[in-house]
C-alpha positions, 0 to 999 in steps of 0.5 A, a space after each residue: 288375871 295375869 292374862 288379861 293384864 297381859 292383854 291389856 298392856 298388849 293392846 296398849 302397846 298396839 295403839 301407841 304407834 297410832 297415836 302418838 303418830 296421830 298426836 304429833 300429826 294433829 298438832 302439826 295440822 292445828 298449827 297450820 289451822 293456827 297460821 292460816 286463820 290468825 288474825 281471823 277470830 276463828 276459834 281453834 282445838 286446844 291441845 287437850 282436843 287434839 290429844 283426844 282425838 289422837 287417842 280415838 284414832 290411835 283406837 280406831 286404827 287399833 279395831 280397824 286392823 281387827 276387822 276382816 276386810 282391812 287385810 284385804 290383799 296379802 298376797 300383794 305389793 305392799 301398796 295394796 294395802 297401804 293404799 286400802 288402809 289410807 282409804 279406810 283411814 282416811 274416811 274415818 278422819 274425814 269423819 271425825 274431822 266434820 264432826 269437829 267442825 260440826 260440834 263448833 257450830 252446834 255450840 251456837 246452834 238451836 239443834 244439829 241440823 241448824 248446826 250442819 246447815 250452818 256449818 255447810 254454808 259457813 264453813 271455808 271449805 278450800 281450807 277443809 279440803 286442803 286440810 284434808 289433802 294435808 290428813 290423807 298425805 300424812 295417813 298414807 304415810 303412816 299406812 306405808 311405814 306400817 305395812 312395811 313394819 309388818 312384812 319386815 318386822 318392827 325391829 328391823 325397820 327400826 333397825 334401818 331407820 336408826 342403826 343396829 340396837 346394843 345386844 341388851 336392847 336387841 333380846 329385850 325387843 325380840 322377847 316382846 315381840 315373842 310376847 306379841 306373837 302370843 296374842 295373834 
């Protein structure tokens, strides 16, 4: 039983750096949405909508990572990587974000494939795009800080970033990492 709590807290632990990322992102792109459109009448994702799909790509990132190909070279510069897993990344974004879009239109809609020719035809599509580009920038950053946090450890990276940690904080963070270790 302990195990298996020990998984599930392991697995928490991996997909919180996702998606607060995603949390903090998506909210910075609703924002940009809400200036973009003010004034216009479109209806915009609450906070609640955010969060959610902040959780499914936290998760997302957490099953892709499992997956066999997204590793796909080890052996090279780092960029590699970060650049194939801003791709894969990035796909899975551009789905759920025209799945949003779509699910708008469905609302209104008769069937889904009423909806998607609604949404095809009616949608603003330079502000898809650019909310996109917007998504992949910001996904590519994430790849690369992750990438880097995994050849130099967590811990270090943190340590460049805000500066050694006092002693206590230090042995705690090496025994989760030690703990991590364990489920790989």
């Amino acid at each position: 039983m302990n195990r298996v709590i020990d998984k599930i807290k392991h697995e928490f632990l991996e997909m919180l750096p996702p998606t607060i990322f995603f949390f903090v992102i998506l909210h910075i792109i609703a924002l940009i949405r809400a200036l973009m459109v003010r004034g216009t009448g479109v209806a915009l994702p609450t906070t609640a909508s955010v969060t959610i799909a902040a959780l499914i790509l936290g998760k997302s990132v957490l099953i892709a990572n499992m997956l066999p190909f997204i590793n796909r070279f080890p052996e090279k510069p780092l960029i590699w990587n970060a650049g194939w897993k801003t791709v894969v990344y990035s796909a899975v974004a551009l789905l759920i974000h025209y799945a949003e879009r779509l699910y708008e239109f469905w609302k209104d809609a008769p069937s889904l494939a009423a909806a998607n020719h609604a949404l095809l035809t009616q949608m603003v599509w330079p502000r898809f795009w650019a909310i996109q580009i917007l998504l992949l920038t910001l996904i590519g950053n994430y790849c690369v800080f992750a990438e880097l946090a995994r050849l130099i450890g967590r811990e270090r990276l943190r340590a460049i970033f805000i500066g050694p940690l006092p002693a206590d904080m230090a042995s705690r963070l090496a025994e989760n990492a030690a703990r991590r270790a364990e489920f790989h």
